[in-house]
Structure formats: C-alpha cells, structure tokens
GUMIDO-801215 format. One record per residue (C-alpha): residue number from 1; residue in one letter; x, z, y. Coordinates in nm, 2 decimals, padded with zeros to 4 digits. Each point is the difference from the previous one (the first is absolute). Layout:
GUGU   num   residu        u        w        v
GUGU   NUM        A        X        Z        Y
...
***
This chain:
GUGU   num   residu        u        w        v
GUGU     1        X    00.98   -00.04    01.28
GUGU     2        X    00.10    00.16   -00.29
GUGU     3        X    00.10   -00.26   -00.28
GUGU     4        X   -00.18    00.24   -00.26
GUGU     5        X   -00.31   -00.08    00.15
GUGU     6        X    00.07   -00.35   -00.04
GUGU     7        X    00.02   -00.01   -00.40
GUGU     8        X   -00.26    00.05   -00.21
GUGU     9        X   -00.20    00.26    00.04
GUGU    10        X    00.01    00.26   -00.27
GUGU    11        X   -00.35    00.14    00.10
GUGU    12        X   -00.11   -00.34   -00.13
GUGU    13        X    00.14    00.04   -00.33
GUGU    14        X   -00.22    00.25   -00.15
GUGU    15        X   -00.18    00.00   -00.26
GUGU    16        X   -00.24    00.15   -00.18
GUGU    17        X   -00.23   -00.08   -00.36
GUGU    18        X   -00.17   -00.21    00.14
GUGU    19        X    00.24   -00.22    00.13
GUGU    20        X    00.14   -00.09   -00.31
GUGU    21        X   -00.29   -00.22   -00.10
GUGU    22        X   -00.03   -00.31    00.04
GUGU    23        X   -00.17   -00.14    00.30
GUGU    24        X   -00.01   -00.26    00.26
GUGU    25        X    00.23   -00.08    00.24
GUGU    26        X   -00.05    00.21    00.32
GUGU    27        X    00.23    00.03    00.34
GUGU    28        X    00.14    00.28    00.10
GUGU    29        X    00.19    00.12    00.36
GUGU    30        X    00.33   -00.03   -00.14
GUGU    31        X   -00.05   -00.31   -00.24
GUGU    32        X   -00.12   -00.14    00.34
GUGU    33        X    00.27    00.09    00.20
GUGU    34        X    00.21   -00.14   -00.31
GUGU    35        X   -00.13   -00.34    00.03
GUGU    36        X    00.02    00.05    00.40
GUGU    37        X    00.38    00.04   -00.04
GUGU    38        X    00.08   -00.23   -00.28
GUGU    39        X   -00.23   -00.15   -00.19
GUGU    40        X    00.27   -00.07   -00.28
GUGU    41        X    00.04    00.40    00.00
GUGU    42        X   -00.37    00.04   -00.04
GUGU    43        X    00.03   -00.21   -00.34
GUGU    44        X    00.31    00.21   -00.14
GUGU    45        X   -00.21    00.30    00.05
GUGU    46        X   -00.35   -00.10   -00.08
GUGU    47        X   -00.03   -00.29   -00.26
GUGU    48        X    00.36    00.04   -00.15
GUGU    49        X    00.04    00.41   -00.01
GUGU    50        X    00.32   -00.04    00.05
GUGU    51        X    00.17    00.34    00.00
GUGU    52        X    00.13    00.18    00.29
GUGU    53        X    00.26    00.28    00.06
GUGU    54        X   -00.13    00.33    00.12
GUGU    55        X    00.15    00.15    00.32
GUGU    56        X    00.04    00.33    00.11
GUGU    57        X   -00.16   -00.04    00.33
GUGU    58        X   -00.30   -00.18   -00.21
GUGU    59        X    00.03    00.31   -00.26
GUGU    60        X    00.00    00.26    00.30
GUGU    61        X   -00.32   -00.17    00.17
GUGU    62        X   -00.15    00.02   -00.32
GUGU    63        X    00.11    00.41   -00.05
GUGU    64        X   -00.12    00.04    00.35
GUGU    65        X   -00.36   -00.17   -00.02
GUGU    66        X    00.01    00.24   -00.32
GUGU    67        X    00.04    00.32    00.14
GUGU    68        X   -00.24   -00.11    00.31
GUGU    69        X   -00.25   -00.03   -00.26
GUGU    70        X    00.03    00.32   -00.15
GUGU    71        X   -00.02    00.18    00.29
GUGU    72        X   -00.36   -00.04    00.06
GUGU    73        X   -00.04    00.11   -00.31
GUGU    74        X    00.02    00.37    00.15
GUGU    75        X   -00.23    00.17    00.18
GUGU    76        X    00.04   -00.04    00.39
GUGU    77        X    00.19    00.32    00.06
GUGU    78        X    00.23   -00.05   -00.24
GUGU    79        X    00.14   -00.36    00.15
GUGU    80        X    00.29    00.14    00.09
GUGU    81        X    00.39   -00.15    00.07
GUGU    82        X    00.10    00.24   -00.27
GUGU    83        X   -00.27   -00.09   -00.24
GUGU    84        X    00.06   -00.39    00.04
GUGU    85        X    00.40    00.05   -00.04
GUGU    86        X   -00.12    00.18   -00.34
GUGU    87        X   -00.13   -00.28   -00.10
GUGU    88        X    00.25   -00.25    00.01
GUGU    89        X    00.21    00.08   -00.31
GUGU    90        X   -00.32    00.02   -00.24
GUGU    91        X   -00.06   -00.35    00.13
GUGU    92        X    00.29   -00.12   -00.04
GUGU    93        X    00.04    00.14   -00.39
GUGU    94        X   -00.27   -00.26   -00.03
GUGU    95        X    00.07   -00.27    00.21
GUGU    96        X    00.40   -00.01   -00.19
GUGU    97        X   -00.17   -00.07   -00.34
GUGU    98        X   -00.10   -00.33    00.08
GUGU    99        X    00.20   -00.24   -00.08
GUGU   100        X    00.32   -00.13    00.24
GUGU   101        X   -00.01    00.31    00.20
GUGU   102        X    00.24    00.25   -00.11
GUGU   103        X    00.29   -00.33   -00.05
GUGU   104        X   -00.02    00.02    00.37
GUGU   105        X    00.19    00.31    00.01
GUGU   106        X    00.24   -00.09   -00.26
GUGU   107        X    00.29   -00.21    00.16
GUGU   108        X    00.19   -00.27   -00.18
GUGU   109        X    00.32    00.15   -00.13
GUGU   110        X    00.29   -00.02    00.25
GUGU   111        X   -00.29   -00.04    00.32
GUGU   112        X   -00.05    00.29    00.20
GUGU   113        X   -00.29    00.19    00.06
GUGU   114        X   -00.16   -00.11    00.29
GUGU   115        X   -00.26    00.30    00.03
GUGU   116        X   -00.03    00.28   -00.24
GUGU   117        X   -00.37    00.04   -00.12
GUGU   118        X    00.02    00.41    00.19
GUGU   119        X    00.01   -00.24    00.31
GUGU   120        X   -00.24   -00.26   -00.04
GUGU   121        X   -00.26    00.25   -00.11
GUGU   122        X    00.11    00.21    00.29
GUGU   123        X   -00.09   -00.33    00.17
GUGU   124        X   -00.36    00.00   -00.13
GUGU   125        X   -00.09    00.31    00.09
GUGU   126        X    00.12   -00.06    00.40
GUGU   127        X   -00.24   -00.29   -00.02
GUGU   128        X   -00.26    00.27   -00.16
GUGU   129        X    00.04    00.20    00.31
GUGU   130        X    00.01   -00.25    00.26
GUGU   131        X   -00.34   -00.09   -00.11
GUGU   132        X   -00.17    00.41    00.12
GUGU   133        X    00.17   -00.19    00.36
GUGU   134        X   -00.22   -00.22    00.03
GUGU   135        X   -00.35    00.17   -00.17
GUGU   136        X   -00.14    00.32   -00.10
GUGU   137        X   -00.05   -00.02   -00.39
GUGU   138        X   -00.24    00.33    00.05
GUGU   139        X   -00.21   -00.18    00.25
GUGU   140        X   -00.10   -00.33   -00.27
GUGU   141        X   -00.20   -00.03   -00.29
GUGU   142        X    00.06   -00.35   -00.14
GUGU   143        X   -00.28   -00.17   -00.15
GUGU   144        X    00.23   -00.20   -00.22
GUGU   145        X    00.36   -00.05   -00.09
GUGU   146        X    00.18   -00.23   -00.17
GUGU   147        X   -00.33   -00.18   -00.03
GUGU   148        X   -00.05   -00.37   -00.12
GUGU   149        X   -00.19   -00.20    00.22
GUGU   150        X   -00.13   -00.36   -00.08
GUGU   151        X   -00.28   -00.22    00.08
GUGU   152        X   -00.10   -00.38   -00.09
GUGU   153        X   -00.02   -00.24    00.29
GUGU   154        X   -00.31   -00.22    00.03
GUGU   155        X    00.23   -00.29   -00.07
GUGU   156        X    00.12    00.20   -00.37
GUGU   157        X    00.36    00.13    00.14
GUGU   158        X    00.03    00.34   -00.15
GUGU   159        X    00.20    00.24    00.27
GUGU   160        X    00.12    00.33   -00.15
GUGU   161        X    00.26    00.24    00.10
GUGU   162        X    00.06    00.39    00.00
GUGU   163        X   -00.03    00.21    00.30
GUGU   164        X    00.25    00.28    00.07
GUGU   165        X   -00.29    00.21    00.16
GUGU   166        X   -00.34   -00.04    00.13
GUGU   167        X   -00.16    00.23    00.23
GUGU   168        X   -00.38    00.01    00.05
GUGU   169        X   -00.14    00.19    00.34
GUGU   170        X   -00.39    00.19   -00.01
GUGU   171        X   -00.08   -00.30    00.23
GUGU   172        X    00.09   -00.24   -00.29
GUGU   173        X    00.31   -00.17    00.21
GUGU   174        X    00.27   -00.10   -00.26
GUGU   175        X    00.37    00.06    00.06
GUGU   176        X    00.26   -00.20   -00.21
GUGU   177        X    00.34    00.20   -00.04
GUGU   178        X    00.33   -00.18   -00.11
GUGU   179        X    00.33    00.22   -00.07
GUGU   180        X    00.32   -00.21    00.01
GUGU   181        X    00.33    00.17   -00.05
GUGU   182        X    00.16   -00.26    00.20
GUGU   183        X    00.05   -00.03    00.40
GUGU   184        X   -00.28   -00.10    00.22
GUGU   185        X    00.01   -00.40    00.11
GUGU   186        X    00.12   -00.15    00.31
GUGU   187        X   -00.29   -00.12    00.15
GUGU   188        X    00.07   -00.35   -00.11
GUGU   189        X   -00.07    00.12   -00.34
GUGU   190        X   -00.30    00.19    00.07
GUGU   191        X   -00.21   -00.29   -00.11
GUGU   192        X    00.17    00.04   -00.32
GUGU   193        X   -00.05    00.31   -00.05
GUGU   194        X   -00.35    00.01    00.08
GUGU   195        X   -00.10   -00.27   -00.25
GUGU   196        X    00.00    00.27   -00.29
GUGU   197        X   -00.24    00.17    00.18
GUGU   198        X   -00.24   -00.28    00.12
GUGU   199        X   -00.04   -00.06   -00.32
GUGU   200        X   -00.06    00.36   -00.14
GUGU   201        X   -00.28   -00.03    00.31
GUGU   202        X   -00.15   -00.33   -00.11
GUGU   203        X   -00.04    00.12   -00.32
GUGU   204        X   -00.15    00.34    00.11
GUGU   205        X   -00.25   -00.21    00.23
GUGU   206        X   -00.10   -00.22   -00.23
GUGU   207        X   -00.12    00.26   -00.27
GUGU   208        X   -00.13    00.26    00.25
GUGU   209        X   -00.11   -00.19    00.29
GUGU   210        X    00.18    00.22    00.24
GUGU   211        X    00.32   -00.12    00.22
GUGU   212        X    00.27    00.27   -00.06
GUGU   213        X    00.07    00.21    00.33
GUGU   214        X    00.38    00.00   -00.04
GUGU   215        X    00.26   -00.14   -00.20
GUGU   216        X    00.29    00.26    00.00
GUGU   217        X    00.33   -00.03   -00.10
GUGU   218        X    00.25    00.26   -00.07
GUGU   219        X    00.37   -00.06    00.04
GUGU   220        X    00.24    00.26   -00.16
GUGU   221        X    00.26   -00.13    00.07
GUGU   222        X    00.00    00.06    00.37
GUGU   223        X   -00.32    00.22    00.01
GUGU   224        X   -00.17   -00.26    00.20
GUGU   225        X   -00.36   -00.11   -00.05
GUGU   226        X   -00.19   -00.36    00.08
GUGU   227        X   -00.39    00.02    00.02
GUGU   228        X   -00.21   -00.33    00.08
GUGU   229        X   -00.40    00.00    00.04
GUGU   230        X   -00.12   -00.34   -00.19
GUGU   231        X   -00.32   -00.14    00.09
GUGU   232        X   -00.21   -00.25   -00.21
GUGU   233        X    00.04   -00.32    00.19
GUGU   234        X    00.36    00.06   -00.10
GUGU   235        X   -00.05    00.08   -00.38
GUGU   236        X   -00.19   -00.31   -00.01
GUGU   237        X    00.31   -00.16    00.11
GUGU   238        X    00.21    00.16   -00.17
GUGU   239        X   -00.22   -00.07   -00.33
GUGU   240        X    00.07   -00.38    00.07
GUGU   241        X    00.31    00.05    00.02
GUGU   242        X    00.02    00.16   -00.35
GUGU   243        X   -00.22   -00.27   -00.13
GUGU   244        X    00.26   -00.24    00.13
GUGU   245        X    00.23    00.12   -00.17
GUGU   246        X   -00.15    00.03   -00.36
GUGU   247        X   -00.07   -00.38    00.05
GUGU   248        X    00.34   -00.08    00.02
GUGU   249        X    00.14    00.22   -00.22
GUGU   250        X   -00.26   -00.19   -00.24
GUGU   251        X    00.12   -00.29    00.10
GUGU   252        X    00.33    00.08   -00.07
GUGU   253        X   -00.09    00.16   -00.38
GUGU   254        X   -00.16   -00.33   -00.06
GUGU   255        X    00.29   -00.20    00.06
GUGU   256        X    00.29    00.24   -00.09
GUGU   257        X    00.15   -00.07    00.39
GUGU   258        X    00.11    00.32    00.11
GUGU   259        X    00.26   -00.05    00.26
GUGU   260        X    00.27    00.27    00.14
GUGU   261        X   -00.03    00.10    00.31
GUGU   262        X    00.38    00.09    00.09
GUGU   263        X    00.03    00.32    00.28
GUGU   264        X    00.17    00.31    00.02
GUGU   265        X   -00.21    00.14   -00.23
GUGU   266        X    00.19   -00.20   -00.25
GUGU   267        X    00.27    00.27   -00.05
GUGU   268        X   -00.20    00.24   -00.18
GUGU   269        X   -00.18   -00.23   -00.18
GUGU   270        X    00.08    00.04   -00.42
GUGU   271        X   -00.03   -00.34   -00.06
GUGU   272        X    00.25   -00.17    00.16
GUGU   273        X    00.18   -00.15   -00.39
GUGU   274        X   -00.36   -00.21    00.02
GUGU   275        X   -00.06   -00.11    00.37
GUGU   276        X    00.11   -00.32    00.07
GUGU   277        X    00.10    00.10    00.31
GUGU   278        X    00.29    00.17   -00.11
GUGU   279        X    00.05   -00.28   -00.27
GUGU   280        X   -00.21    00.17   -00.27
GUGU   281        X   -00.28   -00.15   -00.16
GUGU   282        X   -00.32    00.16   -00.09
GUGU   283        X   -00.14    00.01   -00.40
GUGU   284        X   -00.24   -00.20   -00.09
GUGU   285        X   -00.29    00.05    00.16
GUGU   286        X   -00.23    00.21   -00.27
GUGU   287        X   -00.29   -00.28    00.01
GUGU   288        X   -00.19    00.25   -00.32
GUGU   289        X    00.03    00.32    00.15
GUGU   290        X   -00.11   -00.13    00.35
GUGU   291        X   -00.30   -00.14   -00.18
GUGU   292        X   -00.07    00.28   -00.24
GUGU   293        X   -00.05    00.24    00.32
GUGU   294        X   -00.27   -00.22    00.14
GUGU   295        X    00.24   -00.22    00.20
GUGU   296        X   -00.12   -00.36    00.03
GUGU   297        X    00.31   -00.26   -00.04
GUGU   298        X    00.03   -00.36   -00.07
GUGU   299        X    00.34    00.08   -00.17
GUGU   300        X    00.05   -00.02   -00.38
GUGU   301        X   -00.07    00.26   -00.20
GUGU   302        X    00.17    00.04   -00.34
GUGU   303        X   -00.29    00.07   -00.26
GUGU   304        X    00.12    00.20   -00.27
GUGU   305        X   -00.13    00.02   -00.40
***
C-alpha cells in the first residue's frame, strides 16, 4: 500500500465559503480514520489545528484530482489525453499560489534537488493518462464532482465528506468514484480503503434512499481499479460503526484523553516534537476552542473579559 494513501487525505481538505463558518462538530472519512489510527493524531489535527507540512505527493494528488475535474468540464468529444495534459499546468499556476507549495521546490541551500518540478509535473500528467486506462471520459456524464455530501444521523452525528465523482444511471443506480494517485492495497488493506467509500454510500443512502450500485476506486499509480457492491444491511452496520466512534471520540473531547497509538504510520507523522511516544508532550489541551465549536468537555475553560 502506498504510504500516501495512508496520510491525510488531501480530497478532505477542501474547502469552500461555506466551510469557514462556524458549525457543529461533524465526522468525516479521514478524521475517522484519524482517530482509527491514533486518537492522539486525531486531536493535533482536529481540536488543536496544529499545522502540517505539505508534500509533494499530497500537492500532486491534489494537481491530479484538479485536472480530473476539469476535464468533464468539456464536451464528451473533446476528453481527450491531449486535452487533459493541457490542463495540467493552468492548474497547477493555481494550485502553486497557495501557501507552502512552491517552498516544496525550493531546496535548502547546500541540499540537492531531489526532483526538478519539469519531472514531478511530468509525473502528474502520467497519472492523467493512466486514468483514459481504466475508463472512457467520452462515455460519462458525471452528475456531480467534487460534491459535499452530509447527512444528520437520527442519533445527531453530522457525517459530511466530498465525493471525487458521482455517477447517476437512467435507472437511478448510483455509482461512487474515488481517484487516488497512490497504489492499489494489498488485500489486507482493502478494508481500509473501502471505508472512505462506505461512508460516501451511507451518506448517499441515507439522503436518497437508494443503496449505491458500486463503489469504485481508481488507482493511478498502478492503473488498477477496486469496485465493491454495498448492500444496506451492511450500511447499517457500517453506520454503527461510525456512531461508535463519534461516542468515543466524545468521550475523549470530554476528558482531554487522547492517547497515541504508536505504528508505522508514525514516521510520517508531523507531530512527533509533541507525542509522548517519542518523548514529546502535547500542548495544553484547548479546553475553549473545543467548547466554542460545540464540543461538550468537563475540562476548564479560561473565560476571558
């Protein structure tokens, strides 16, 4: 499995006007999986903001999901290799604006360069062209892209995400469709991987009534592709086992008791300097901001004026 896949995922970390008001917490597939993997991580990122470096693998997934994008923005004929190639460099004039990205191709002085940027966008555009492997860009007319799902739970838990692409048939059936730049899981993984997409399908079920045909993900990296049929006996499952997890990760707000959850992952992780399992320690936990975005916590909170 490609470690890439493993870190958070930068389809996850869009945003739009919207999501810079205020609201109540809500779970997402990766702040899921965060907690999943280390609940300790899952508070860096979530209640404390910490900041994070941008990588170029991260940067070229995003550049890649950009350019996907765009290229049902033409009309079917015109969904060409040539015409998505033509699109990466527009997107990435764009996407090096924000902030962090073009430091990535500026190397410390005295450190080589380990890629020149000619060769990771080179790199971008083979992933562009694996993906006309693997479907026929002419042949689909997406009924959304890079659309935000959500839907409140019976018991309150707000799910929301964003879904690389959803196709809807004449018949109604719903197909969910994930691109990930990295390789396609052993199957030990698979699970893994598929939670994303359960979710994406829970969601989908839950505000149209209907059980998504296929979940369909798209792997770049090796031009491979992994398609599961849910069913709703499993979504209910699957919804408890969401549910389980918003409870403890309440449980944990309310307390301030995030623990690390030391694994291979750990490597990649930014925030190693706080993690007391490499001998850091975390901040204090940030009892008012926790509790100014809705979280419920028995923890002081300073009150200021």
């Amino acid at each position: 499995m490609d470690v890439t896949d493993l870190a958070a995922d930068p389809a996850d970390q869009r945003t739009t006007a919207a999501d810079t008001t205020p609201r109540r917490p809500s779970l997402s597939p990766s702040r899921a999986a965060d907690f999943k993997t280390c609940p300790l991580l899952y508070r860096f990122r979530t209640i404390d903001r910490l900041p994070e470096r941008k990588s170029r693998a991260a940067v070229r997934g995003t550049l890649v999901h950009a350019v996907l994008e765009r290229l049902y923005d033409l009309p079917p004929a015109e969904r060409t290799v040539a015409a998505a190639r033509e699109l990466v460099e527009p997107a990435w004039a764009e996407l090096r604006e924000e902030a962090g990205v073009a430091e990535l191709f500026e190397p410390a002085e005295g450190e080589p360069v380990a890629e020149s940027l000619e060769s990771w966008l080179a790199s971008a555009g083979t992933l562009v062209e694996t993906y006309f492997r693997l479907e026929d860009p002419t042949r689909i007319q997406p009924h959304g892209r890079e659309e935000l799902v959500e839907v409140t739970l019976p018991d309150g838990l707000l799910l929301r995400g964003y879904v690389d692409r959803l196709d809807v048939a004449r018949n109604g059936a719903l197909r969910v469709v994930d691109y990930k730049t990295g390789g396609m899981p052993r199957e030990a993984f698979e699970a893994k991987a598929l939670f994303q997409m359960k979710f994406y399908a829970l969601v989908l079920w839950r505000t149209r009534g209907v059980v998504a045909a296929q979940l369909k993900l798209i792997y770049l990296k090796d031009g491979d592709v992994l398609t599961y049929a849910p069913d709703e006996a499993e979504l209910l499952r699957f919804e408890r086992t969401l549910q389980a997890i918003w409870a403890a990760i309440g449980k944990a707000v309310e307390t301030g008791d995030f623990r690390p959850n030391r694994s291979r992952l750990c490597s990649w992780c930014d925030h190693q300097a706080f993690c007391p399992s490499f001998g850091g320690t975390p901040p204090p936990f940030p009892a008012e901001a926790a509790a100014a975005a809705g979280w419920r916590t028995t923890l002081p909170v300073e009150v200021v004026g």
